[in-house]
C-alpha positions in Angstrom: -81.7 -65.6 -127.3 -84.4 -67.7 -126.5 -84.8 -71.0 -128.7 -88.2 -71.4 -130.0 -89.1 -75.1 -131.4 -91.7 -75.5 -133.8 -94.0 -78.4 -133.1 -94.4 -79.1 -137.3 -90.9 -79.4 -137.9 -90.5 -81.6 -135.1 -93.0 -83.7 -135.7 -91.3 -84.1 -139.2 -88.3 -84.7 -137.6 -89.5 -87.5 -135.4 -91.5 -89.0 -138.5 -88.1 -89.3 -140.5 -86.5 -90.8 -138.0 -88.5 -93.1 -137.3 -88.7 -94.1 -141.1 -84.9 -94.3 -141.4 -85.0 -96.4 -138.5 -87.7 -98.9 -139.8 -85.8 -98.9 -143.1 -82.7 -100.3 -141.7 -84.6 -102.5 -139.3 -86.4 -103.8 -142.0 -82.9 -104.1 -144.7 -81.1 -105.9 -141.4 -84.0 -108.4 -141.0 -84.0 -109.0 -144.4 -80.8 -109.8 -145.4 -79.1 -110.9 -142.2 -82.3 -112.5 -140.9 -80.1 -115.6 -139.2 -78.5 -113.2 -136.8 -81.7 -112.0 -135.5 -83.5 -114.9 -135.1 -80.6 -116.6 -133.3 -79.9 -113.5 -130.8 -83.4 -113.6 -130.9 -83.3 -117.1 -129.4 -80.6 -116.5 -127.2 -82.6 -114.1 -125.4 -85.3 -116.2 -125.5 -83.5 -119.0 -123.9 -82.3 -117.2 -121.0 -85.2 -115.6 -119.6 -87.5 -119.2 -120.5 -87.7 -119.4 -116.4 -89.5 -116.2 -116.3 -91.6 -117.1 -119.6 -92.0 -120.7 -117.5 -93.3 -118.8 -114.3 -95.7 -116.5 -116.3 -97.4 -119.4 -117.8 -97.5 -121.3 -115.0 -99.1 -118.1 -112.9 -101.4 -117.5 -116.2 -102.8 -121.2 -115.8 -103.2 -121.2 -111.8 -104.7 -117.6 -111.1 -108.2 -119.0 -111.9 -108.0 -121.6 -109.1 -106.6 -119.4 -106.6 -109.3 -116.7 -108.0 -111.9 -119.5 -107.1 -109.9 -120.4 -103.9 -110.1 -117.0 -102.8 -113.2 -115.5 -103.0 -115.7 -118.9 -102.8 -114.0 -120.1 -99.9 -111.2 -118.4 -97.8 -113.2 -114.7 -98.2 -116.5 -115.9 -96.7 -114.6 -117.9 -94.0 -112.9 -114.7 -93.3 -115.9 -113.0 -93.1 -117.5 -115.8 -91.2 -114.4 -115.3 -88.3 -115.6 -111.4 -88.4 -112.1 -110.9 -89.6 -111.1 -107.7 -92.0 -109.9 -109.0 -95.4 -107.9 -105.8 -96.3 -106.2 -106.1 -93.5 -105.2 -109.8 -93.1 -104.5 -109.6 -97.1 -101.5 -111.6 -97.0 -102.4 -113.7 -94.8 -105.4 -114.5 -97.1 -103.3 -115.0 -100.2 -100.7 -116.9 -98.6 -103.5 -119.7 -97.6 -104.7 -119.2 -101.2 -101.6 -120.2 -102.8 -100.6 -123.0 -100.3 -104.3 -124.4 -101.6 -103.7 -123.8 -104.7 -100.3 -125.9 -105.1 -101.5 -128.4 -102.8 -104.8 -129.3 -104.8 -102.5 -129.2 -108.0 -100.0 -131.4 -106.4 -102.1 -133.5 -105.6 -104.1 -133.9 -109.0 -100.7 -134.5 -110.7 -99.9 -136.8 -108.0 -102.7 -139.1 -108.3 -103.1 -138.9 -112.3 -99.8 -140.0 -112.2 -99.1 -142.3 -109.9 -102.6 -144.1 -112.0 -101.3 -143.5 -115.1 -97.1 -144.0 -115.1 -97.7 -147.2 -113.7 -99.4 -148.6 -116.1 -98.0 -147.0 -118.9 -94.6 -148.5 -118.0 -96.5 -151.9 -118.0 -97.7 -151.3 -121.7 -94.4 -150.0 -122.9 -92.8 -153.0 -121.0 -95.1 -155.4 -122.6 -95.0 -153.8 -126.1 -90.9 -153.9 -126.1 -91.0 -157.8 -124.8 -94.3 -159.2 -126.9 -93.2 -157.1 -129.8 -91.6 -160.3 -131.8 -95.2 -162.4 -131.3 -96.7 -159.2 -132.7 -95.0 -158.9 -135.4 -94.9 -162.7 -136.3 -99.2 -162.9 -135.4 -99.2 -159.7 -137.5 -97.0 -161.6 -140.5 -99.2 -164.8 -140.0 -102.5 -162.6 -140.9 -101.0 -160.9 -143.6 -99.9 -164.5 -145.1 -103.2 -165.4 -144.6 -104.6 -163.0 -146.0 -102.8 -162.8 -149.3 -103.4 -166.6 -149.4 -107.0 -166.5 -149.5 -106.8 -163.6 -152.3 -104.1 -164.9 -155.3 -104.6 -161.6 -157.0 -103.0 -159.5 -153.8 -100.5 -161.9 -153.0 -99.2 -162.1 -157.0 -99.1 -157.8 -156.5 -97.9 -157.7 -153.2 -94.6 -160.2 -155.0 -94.0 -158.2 -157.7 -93.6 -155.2 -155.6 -91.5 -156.9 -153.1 -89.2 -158.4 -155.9 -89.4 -154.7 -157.6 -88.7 -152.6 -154.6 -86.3 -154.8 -152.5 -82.9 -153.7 -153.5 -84.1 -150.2 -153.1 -85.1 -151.3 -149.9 -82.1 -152.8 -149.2 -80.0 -150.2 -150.9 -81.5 -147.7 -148.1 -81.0 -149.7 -145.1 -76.9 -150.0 -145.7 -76.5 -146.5 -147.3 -78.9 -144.1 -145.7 -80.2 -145.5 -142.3 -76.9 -147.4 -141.1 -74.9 -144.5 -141.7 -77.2 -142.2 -139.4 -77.5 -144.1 -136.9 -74.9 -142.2 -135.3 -76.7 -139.0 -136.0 -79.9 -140.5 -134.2 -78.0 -141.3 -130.9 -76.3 -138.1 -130.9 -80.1 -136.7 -131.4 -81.4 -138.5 -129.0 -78.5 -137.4 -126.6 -79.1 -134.2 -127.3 -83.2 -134.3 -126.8 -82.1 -135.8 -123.0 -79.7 -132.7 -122.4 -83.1 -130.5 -123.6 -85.6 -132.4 -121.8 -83.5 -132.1 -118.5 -82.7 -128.1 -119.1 -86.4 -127.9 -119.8 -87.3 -129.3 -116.3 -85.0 -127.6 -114.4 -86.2 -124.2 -116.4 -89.8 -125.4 -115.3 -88.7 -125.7 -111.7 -87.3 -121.9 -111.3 -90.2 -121.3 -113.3 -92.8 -122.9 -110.9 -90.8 -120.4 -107.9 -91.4 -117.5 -109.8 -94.8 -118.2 -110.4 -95.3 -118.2 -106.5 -94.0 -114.7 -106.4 -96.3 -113.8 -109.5 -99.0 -114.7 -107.4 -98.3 -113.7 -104.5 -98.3 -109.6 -105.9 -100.6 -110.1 -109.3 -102.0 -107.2 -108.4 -99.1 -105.0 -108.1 -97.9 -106.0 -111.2 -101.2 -105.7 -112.9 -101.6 -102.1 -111.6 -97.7 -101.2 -112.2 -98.5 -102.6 -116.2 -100.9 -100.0 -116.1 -99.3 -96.6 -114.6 -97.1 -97.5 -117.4 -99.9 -97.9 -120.4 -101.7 -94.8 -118.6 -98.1 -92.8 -118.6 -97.3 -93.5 -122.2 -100.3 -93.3 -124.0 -103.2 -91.0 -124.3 -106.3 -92.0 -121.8 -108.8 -93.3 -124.9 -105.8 -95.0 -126.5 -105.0 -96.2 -122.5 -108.6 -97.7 -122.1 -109.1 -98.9 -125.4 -105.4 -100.8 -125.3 -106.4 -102.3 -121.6 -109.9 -103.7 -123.1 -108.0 -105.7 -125.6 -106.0 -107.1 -123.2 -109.1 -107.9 -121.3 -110.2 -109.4 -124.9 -106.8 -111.2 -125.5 -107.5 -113.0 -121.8 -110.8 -114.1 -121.9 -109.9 -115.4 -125.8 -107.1 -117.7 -124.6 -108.4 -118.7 -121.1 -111.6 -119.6 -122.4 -110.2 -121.8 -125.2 -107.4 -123.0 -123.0 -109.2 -123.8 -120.0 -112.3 -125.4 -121.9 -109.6 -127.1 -124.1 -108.3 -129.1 -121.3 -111.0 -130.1 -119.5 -112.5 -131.5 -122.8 -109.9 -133.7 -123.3 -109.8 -134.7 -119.9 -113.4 -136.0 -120.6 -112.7 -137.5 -124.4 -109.5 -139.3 -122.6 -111.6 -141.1 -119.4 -114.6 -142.0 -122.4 -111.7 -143.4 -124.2 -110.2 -145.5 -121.2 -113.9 -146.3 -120.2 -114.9 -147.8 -123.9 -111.6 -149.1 -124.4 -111.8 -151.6 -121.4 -115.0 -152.1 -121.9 -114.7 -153.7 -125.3 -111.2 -155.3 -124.7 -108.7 -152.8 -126.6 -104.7 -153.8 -126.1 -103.2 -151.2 -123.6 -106.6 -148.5 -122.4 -104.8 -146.5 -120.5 -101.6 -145.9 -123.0 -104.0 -145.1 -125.7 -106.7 -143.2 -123.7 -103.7 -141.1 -122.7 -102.2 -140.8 -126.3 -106.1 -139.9 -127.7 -106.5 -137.5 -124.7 -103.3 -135.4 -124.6 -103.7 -135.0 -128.8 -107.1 -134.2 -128.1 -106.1 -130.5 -127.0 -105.1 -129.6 -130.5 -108.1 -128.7 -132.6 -109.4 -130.6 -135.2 -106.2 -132.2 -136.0 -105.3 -133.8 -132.5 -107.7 -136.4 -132.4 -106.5 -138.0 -135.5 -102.9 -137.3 -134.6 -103.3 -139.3 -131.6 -105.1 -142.4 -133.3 -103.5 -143.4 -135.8 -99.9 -144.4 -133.6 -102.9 -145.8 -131.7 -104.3 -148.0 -134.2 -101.2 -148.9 -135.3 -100.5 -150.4 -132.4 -103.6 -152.2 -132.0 -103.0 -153.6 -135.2 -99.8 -155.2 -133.7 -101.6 -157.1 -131.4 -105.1 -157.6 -132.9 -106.6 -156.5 -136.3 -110.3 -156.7 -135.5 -109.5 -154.7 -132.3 -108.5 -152.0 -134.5 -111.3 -152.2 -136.4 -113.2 -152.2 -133.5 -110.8 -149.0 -132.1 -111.1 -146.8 -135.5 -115.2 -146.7 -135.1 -115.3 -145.6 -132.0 -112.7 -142.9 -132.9 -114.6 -141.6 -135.2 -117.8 -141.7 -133.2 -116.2 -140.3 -130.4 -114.3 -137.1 -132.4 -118.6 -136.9 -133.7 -119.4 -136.4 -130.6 -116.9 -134.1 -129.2 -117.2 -132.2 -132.7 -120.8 -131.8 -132.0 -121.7 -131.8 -128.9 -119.3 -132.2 -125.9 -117.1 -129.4 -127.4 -120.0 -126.7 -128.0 -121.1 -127.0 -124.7 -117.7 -126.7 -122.9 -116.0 -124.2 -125.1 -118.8 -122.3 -126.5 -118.5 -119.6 -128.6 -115.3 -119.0 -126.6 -113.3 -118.0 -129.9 -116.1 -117.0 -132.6 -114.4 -118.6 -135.4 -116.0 -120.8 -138.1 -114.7 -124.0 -138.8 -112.6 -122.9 -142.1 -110.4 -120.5 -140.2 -110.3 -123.0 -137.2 -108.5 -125.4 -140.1 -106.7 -122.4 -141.4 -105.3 -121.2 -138.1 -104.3 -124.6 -137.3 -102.5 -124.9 -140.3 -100.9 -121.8 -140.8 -99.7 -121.8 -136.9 -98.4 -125.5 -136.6 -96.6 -125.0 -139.9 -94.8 -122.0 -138.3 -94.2 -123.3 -134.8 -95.2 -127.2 -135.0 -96.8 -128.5 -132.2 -96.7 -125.1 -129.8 -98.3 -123.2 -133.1 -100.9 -125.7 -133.2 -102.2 -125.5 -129.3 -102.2 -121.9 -129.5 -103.2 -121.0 -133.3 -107.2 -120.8 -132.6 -106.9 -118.2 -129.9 -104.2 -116.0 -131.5 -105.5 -116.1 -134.7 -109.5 -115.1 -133.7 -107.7 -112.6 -131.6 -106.0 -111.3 -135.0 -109.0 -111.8 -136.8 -111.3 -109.7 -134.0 -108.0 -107.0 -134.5 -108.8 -106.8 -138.3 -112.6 -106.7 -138.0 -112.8 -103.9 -135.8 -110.5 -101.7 -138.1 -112.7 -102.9 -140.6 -115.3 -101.4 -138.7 -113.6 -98.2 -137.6 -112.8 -97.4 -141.3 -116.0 -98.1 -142.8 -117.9 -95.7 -139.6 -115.3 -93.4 -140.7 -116.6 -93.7 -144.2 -120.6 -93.2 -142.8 -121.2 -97.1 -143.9 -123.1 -99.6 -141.4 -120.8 -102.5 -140.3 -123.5 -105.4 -140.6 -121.7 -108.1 -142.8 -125.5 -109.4 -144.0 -125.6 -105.7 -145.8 -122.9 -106.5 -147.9 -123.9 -110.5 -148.8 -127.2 -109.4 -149.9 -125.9 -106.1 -151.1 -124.8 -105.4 -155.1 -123.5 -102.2 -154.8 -123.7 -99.0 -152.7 -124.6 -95.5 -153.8 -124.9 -92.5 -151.6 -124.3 -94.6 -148.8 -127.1 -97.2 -149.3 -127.2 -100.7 -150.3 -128.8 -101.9 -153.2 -129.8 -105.4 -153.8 -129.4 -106.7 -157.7 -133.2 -106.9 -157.5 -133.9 -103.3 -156.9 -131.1 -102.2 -159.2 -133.1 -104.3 -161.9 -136.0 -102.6 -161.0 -134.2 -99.3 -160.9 -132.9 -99.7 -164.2 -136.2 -100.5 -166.0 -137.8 -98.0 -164.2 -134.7 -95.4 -165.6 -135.2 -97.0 -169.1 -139.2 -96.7 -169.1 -138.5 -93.3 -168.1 -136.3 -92.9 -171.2 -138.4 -94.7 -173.3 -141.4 -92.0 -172.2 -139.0 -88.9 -172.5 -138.3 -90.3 -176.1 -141.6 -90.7 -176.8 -143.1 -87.4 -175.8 -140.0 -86.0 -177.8 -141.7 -87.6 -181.2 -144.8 -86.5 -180.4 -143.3 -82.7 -180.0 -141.5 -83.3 -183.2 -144.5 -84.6 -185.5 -147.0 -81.7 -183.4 -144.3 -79.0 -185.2 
């Protein structure tokens, strides 16, 4: 006897199924929640190499793109030589190019920079007594010349010092211990990271080297598993998804590549302690949004303010003049439109991201939150075509309700109100006048 399924009942089947198995993902996650996240990390620390090569590849394709078809493809064509068939050959010189401009970028911002960075740190760690006793000297000073601050400034030093004193032989002595053993522990990190980064870089090569196998094999598989609309439409949002986060990305870096040598620039210019540790500091913050800059001046000014108040001064204004101008114009012009968020969900996504994932949730919060946000809007939109309603957001500001599918303004539903009770108001009358003619 032949077996017959029935495509309902399967379907039904497969539904609760899939429920059950959502149910007890969900009852797993929620009550045993450490044991996920920490096989979670597990397998997120072993395969951080490949995660390290990906990014890597992600952030060198566009120079070996530009490589490639600006300057190696027209020489090959120049040479009368076939590009499918000396393909390897081609991206083989692309990628030597590619790490040997990169190398040596790296090596000549940082055989400019370490240099004198060690030199700062050197002479902060062997001036750092003189600072703190010129920085003691203008305080003195300056509580002398105002009685009224200095008599304040005692009573909270007579008030607060056996707290203070309290907490540096019960709370910071004690961990002291605990810090070393941190800091031990961050140097173990720091090397695994490296050495993660280095299989990571060799991968990337191979990445590379067959990004369009890969790219076309990610495909087959999309194509083989989903429906050819759902296929298409899932590709273009990865095509959305890249252009978001190169865009932002990309631009992001080269802005505060810009900010950081205006920094050094002004900062020798007008005779700021340490340029090239600050313009650094002000430069690498820089690439987190809104936030960075400040993050990045204030252990600036602090410094400063070590060695020279009116230098910090001097520093703080053209911080602030500098973060105008990269708010409103150097930023603009490099970045564009590149994410189409406005400024409150720029501080949203900022905050919501870095208080998830710190400093990595900051740097990549923008993008993956107006990627979410472009998600949300077009199933806004779908459901609302579904519904027969136009998508135009200026519709529904101006809008104060909708009836058979049109938007009325609280103007026109005024004046289709009075016009509804005049109408009454005649209907009434004409009623009256029936009634006294009988």
């Amino acid at each position: 006897m032949k077996f017959h399924w029935d495509k309902k009942y399967l379907y039904w089947g497969i539904t609760a199924f899939s429920v059950i198995v959502a149910s007890t993902c969900f009852y797993y996650l929620l009550f045993h929640g450490t044991a996920f996240s920490t096989a979670f990390g597990k397998i997120i620390s072993i395969t951080m190499p490949v995660i390290d090569g990906l990014v890597v590849a992600y952030l060198l394709t566009p120079i070996m793109n530009m490589i490639e078809n600006k300057i190696l493809i027209p020489i090959f064509e120049f040479m009368h030589w076939e590009v499918e068939k000396h393909h390897r050959k081609l991206r083989f010189l692309s990628i030597i190019c590619t790490l040997f401009i990169v190398a040596v970028f790296l090596y000549g911002f940082f055989s400019m920079v370490i240099p004198q960075l060690i030199k700062s740190i050197q002479s902060i760690i062997l001036q750092f007594p003189i600072y703190i006793n010129n920085l003691s000297m203008w305080i003195t000073k300056l509580l002398a010349d105002n009685q009224n601050i200095e008599s304040i400034a005692n009573d909270l030093l007579s008030q607060y010092s056996l707290e203070i004193e309290k907490w540096l032989n019960q709370t910071l002595l004690p961990q002291m211990n605990q810090l070393i053993k941190t800091l031990s522990l961050s140097l173990i990190s720091f090397v695994k990271a490296l050495w993660n980064l280095i299989i990571g870089f060799i991968i990337s090569i191979y990445l590379l080297s067959s990004k369009e196998l890969f790219c076309g094999q990610c495909k087959k598989v999309i194509y083989a598993f989903l429906e050819t609309k759902n296929a298409n439409e899932f590709i273009e949002n990865v095509r959305f998804i890249h252009k978001t986060f190169s865009g932002f990305i990309g631009g992001k870096i080269v802005d505060s590549v810009i900010i950081g040598i205006i920094c050094f620039v002004v900062t020798s210019a007008i005779g700021t302690p340490y340029p090239v540790l600050i313009s650094v500091i002000v430069g690498v913050t820089n690439v987190i949004p809104f936030f960075g800059p400040y993050v990045g001046a204030v252990p600036s000014a602090i410094l400063i303010l070590l060695v020279n108040p009116l230098q910090c001064l001097y520093f703080i204004i053209f911080i602030l003049i500098l973060q105008q101008f990269d708010g409103n114009f150097l930023g603009p012009k490099i970045l564009g439109n590149s994410t189409g968020l406005s400024s409150f969900w720029v501080i949203f996504s900022i905050t919501l991201f870095g208080g998830l994932f710190g400093i990595f949730g900051m740097l990549i919060g923008v993008p993956t939150f107006a990627v979410i946000l472009a998600a949300f809007k077009a199933i806004c939109n779908r459901m609302l075509a579904k519904k027969g309603l136009r998508t135009d957001t200026d519709l529904y500001i101006n809008s104060h309700e909708i009836q058979d599918k049109e938007f009325i303004t609280k103007s026109s539903l005024n004046l289709l109100q009075k016009k509804k009770q005049k109408s009454s108001e005649e209907e009434t009358t004409l009623k009256e006048d029936s009634e006294k003619k009988d």
